[in-house]
C-alpha positions, 0 to 999 in steps of 0.5 A, a space after each residue: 465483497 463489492 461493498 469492501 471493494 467500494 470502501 477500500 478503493 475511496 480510502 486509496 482514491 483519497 490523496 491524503 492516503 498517499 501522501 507524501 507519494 501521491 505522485 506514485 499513484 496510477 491512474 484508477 485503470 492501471 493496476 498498482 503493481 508490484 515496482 509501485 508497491 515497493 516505492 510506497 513500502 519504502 516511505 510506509 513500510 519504513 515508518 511502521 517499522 520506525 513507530 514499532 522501534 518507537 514503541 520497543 524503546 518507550 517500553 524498555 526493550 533493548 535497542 541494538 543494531 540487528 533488533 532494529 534493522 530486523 524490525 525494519 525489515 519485518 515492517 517493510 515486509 508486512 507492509 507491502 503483504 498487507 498493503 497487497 492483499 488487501 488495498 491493491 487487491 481492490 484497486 486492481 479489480 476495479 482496474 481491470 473492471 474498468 479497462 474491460 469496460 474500455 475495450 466492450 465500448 463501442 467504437 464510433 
């Protein structure tokens, strides 16, 4: 588990994993919560929903309204479930290892 934890945390460290919102990334001592899950959902979650209307439309489905906005939904939602239990799983375990160490440090 620790070895996952290791290589999911160095995906989500790396800055080109969040562009174009690296700015929402917190500090690797803050949880990524649930507000900063939706901000990154509605850049991420939009554009796997866009490459599935993408993919829809080069395969012949019919696009109409309610399909495409049900696809949004459905890649905004999976999205952020996915996102959270896996990346943010791991990157708030190491969070909180980090702040407990913080607090277990001797005080000078």
């Amino acid at each position: 588990m620790d070895g996952l934890e290791r290589f999911m945390n160095r995906l989500t460290d790396a800055d080109w994993g969040w562009w174009p919102v690296v700015f929402l990334r917190p500090p690797q001592d803050r949880d990524i919560d649930t507000l900063v899950l939706l901000k990154i959902t509605c850049v991420f979650g939009v554009g796997a929903a866009a490459i599935a209307v993408a993919l829809m439309f080069s395969n012949g489905i019919v696009l109409n309204t309610t399909r495409v906005l049900l696809t949004l939904l459905v890649g905004c939602l999976g999205f952020f479930f996915v996102y959270r239990m896996t990346f943010a799983y791991f990157w708030n375990r190491r969070a909180k290892r980090l702040r407990q160490s913080r607090r277990d440090e001797p005080t000078a």
